[in-house]
N, C-alpha and C positions, 0 to 999 in steps of 0.2 A: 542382584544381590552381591555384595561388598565380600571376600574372601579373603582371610588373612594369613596369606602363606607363614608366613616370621612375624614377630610385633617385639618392639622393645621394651626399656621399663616404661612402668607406669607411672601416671602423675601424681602420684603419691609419694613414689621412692622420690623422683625428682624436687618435691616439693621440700623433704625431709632436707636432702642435699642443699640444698639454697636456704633454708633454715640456719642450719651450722655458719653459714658462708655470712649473712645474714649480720650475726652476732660480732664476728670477727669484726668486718670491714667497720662495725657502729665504735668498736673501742679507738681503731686505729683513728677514723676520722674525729673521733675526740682527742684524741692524744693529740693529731697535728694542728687542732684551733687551741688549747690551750698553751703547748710548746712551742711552736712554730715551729723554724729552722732548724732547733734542735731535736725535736723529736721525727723532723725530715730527714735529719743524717743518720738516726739511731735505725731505724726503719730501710735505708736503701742500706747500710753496712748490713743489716739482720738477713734482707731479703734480697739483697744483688751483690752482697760482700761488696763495696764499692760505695764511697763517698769521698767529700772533696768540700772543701771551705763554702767555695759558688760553684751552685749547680749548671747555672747558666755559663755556654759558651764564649768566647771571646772571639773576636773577629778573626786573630790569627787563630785559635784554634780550629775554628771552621776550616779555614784556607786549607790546613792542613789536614785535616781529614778529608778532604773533597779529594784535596791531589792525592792519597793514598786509592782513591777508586780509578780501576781501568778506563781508557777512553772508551774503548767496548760498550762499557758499561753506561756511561756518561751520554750515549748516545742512544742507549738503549732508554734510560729515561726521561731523556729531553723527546723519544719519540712517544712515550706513553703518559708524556705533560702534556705533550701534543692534541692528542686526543679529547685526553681530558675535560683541558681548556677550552676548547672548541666546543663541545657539547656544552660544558656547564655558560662559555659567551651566549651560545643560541638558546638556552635556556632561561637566558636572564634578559634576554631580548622579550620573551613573552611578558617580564612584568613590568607593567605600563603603569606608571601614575593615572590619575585619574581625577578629571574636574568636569563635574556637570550639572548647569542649571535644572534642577528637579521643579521647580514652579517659576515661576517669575517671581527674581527679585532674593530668591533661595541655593546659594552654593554648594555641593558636597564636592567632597571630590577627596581620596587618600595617595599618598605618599609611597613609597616603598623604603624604607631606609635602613641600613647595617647596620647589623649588630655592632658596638665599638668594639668587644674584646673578645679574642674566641682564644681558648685553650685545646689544641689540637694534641690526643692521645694519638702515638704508633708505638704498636704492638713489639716485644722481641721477644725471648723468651725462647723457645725452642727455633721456632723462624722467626729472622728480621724483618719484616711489614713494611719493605720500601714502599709498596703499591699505596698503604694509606695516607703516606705525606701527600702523593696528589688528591685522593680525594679528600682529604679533611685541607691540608694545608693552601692547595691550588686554590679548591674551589670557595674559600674565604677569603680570598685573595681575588679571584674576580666578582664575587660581592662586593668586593668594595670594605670588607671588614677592615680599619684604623689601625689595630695592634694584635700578629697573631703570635701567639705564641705554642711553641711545639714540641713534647717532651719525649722520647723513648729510652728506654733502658739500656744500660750497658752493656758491650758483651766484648767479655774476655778483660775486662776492668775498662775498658777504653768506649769512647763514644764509635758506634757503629757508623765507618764510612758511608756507605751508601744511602744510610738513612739520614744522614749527616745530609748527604749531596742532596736529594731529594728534596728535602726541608729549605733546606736555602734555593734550591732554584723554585720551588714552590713559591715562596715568595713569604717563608716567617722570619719576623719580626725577633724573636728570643729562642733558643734553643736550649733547652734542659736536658741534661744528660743525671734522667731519673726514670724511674719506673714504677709501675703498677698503680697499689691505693695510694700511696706516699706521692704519685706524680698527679693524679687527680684530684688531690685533696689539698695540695698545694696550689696548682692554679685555682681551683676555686674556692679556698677558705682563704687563701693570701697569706705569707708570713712577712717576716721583718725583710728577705731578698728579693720572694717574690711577689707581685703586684697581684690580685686578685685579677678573675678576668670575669665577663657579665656570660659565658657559655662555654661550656663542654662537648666536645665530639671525638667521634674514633672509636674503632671498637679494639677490645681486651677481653683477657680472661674471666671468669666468672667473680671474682674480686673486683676487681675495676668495674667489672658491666654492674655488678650490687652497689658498686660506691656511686657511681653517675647517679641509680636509681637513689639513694639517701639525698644527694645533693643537689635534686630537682628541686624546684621551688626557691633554691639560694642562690641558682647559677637555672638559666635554661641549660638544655641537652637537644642532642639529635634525635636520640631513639636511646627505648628501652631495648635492649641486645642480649642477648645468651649467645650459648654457643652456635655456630654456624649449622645453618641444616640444607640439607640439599633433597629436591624430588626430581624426578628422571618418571615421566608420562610418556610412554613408548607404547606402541604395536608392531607386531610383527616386517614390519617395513623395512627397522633394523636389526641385528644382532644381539646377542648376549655379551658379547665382547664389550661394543661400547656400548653398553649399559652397564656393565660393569667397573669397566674406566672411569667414570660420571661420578656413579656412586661413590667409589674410592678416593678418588681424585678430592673430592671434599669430605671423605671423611678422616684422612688424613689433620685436619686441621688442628683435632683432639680426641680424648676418647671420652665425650660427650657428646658428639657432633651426629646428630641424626640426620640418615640417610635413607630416603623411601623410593622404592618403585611402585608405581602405578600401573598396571597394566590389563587388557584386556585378551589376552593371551597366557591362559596358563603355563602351554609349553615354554613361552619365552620368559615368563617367571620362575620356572623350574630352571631351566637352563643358564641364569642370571645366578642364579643364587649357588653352582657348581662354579660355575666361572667365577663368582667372587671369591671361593676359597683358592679357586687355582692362581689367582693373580695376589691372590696374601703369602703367597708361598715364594711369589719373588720381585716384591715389591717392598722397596727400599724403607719405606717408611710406614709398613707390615706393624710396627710393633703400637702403632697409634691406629690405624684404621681397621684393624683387628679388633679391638676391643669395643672402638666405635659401633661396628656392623654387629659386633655380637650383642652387648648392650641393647643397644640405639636404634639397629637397623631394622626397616618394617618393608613387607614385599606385599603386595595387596592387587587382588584379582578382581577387577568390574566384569556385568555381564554386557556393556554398554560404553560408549564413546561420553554419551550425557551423564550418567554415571561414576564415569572418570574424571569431568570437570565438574562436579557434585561433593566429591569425595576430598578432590583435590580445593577443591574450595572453604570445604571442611576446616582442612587441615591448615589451611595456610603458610605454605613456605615459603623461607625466607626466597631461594634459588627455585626456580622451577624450570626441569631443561625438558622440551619437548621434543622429543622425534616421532613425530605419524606422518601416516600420507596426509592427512590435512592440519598441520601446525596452528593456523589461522585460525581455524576451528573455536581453537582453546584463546586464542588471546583475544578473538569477538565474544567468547561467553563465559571465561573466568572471571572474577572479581577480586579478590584474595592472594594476594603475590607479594615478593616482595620484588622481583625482578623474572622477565619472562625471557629464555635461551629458544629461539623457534627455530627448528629444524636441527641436523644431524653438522652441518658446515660449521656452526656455536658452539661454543660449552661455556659454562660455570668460568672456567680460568680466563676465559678472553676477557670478561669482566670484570673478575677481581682483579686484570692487573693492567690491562691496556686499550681495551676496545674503546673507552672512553665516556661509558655510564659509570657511576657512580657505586662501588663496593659495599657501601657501610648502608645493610639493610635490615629491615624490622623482621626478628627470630619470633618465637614463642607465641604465634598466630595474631603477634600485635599487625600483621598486616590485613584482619579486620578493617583496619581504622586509621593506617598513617601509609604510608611512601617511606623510600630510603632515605637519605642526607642528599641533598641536592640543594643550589646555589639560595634558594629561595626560602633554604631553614634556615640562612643567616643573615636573611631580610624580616623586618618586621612591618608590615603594612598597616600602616595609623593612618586613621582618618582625619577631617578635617570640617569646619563647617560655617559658611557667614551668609548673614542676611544683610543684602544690599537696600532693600527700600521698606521705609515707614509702614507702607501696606504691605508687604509682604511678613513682616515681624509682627505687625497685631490680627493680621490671617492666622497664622501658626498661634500665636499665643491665646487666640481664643476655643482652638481646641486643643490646647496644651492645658488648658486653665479646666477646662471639664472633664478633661480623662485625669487630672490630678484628683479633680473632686471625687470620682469613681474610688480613687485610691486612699483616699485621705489624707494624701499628703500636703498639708496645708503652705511648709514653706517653696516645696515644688510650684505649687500652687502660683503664689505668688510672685515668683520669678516672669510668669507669665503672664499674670497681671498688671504688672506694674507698663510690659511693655505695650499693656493692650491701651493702658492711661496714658502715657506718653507720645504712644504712635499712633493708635488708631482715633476714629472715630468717635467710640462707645467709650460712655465708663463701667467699666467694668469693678466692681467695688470687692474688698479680699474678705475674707469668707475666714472666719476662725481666726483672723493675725488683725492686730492693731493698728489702726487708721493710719497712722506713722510712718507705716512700713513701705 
């Protein structure tokens, strides 16, 4: 039986909330297809106090914000490019083209090929999001993606060094020093400066994550995104301490950001949920994950190991960090994730910003049904298809010619006819279409 120590709001207040959000992001992304340019300055002055003629960087401009970030620093992110790159190379090593005679005389075989234009969102706003120019900007860069372009918001009126550095060792193509709806709605509605781009990624606030979802269908996207949510599936193995760390640890990110434990120990539930307030009491960034855990936060007791991958499958989290005595366990019989932390040596942070999987994951239990951003969302795999011989082309076309009769599709129909007249044997005469044809 499922026991729910704390539970946050419900899908209903949430739903109300993104309603409002909803309405907004629809006017502004009309404002900037009818305005362009100028309703993109009116917008980053309104909402980042901050504009400027061209948004887009200049080569010295970059040079010089890069030399503004410590070497420290510069090396700290060329080691968590490192990573990165590496993972998303070996992962682009699994997509194989493919060509295979399926009969004799009959080709298939598809392509893998990048996307031409990718518009890379990084977040700033309360924190800089150096972490997502590698995965949005890297990892479209070892796709193979032609032209990327990469936009974050200002801060402090100037373009943010680090995310600066990032983005250009990343490997983008244009830098925009713009933010939020006005930055997504730009790369992908295009104005008179900037170039339209064919896909969107990155995640943002609940503004941006609404605007991607309006402008599916006019531009692909990575994933549908809300706020970040994190689960922590524990037993008694570890402590309430870092289980409590965990939790915090990403609900800091806002105070939307749901945060659950799972556990099959009541005591270590109870004792989680004390140690959360003692650690809001001197934790620096207290005043966002406080209202998180109070909101948001949900504490949940199984009587069962099965139970706890049941529940948690339920739910489907974006993060899911496991500490039991058997980790393994859960990632042989969960389905539902968006990203699996196994064992207590992990957390959450080593992947949002270096370990070298990929950050930008499916929230809102869309991981049902998709995977995170990874090299292969900015691959499009098209097929292909030829017929090499006479007999193999009126093989196919005579049962292409009766499964169309099934259908009634008579000019279908005769597509296959014609080649059954030409290349085969038989004559096969059209059925419903004029001799002519």
């Amino acid at each position: 039986m499922v026991t729910y120590l704390k539970q946050g709001k419900s899908d209903a207040d949430v739903a109300e909330a993104d309603a409002k959000v909803r309405g907004i992001v629809e006017d502004i992304l009309s404002d900037i297809e009818k305005r362009g340019d100028a309703a993109v300055r009116e917008l980053s002055e309104k909402f980042d106090g901050f504009t400027r003629e061209e948004f887009r960087l200049s080569e010295d401009e970059i040079k010089a914000a890069v030399s503004k970030v410590p070497q420290t620093d510069i090396e700290d992110i060329e080691f968590a490019q490192k990573q990165v790159r590496n993972f998303a190379q070996k992962q682009k090593e699994c997509l194989q083209d493919l060509e295979v005679e399926t009969m004799p005389g009959v080709i298939l075989g598809h392509r893998n090929i990048p996307v031409n234009s990718v518009g890379c969102y990084v977040p700033g706003g309360k924190y800089p999001m150096v972490a997502s120019a590698h995965m949005s900007v890297l990892t479209a860069s070892v796709a193979g993606v032609q032209r990327i372009v990469a936009s974050a918001p200002p801060q402090d009126g100037e373009p943010h060094p680090a995310i600066v550095a990032a983005m250009h060792m990343g490997g983008a193509d244009e830098i925009l020093v713009l933010g939020g709806v006005q930055a997504v709605g730009a790369m992908a509605i295009g104005t008179e400066s900037i170039p339209g781009v064919d896909m969107l990624v990155g995640p943002g606030n609940m503004f941006v994550a609404e605007a991607k979802r309006q402008l599916f269908g006019r531009v692909g996207i990575d994933l549908f995104a809300g706020p970040t949510e994190t689960m922590i599936i524990a037993d008694e193995s570890v402590d309430a301490e870092i289980c409590a760390v965990d939790l915090l640890g990403q609900a800091e990110h806002g105070p939307t950001s749901p945060a659950c434990l799972i556990t099959n120990s009541r005591k270590l539930a109870e004792e989680t949920m004390v140690e959360v307030e003692r650690q809001l009491e001197i934790l620096p960034t207290a005043d966002i994950a406080s209202d998180a855990w109070r909101d948001y936060g949900t504490v949940i007791v199984c009587d069962s190991v099965d139970e706890m991958v049941a529940q948690a499958d339920k739910m489907a989290y974006e993060h899911v960090q496991v500490m039991t005595e058997d980790p393994d366990y859960f990632a042989d019989n969960m389905t539902n994730y968006g990203a699996l932390f196994l064992g207590p040596r992990t957390n959450v942070s080593y992947g949002d910003k270096v370990i070298g999987t990929n950050h930008t994951l499916p929230t809102k239990r869309a991981a049902r049904y998709t995977g995170g951003l990874w090299v292969g969302k900015f691959m499009k795999t098209c097929t292909y298809q030829k017929v090499l011989t006479n007999e193999a082309s009126a093989k196919v076309g005579e049962y292409c010619s009766r499964l169309c009769a099934i259908e009634g599709f008579a000019g279908h129909g005769e597509q296959a006819n014609i080649r059954v007249r030409r290349y085969g044997r038989r004559n096969i005469e059209p059925y419903g279409v004029a001799e002519k044809l």
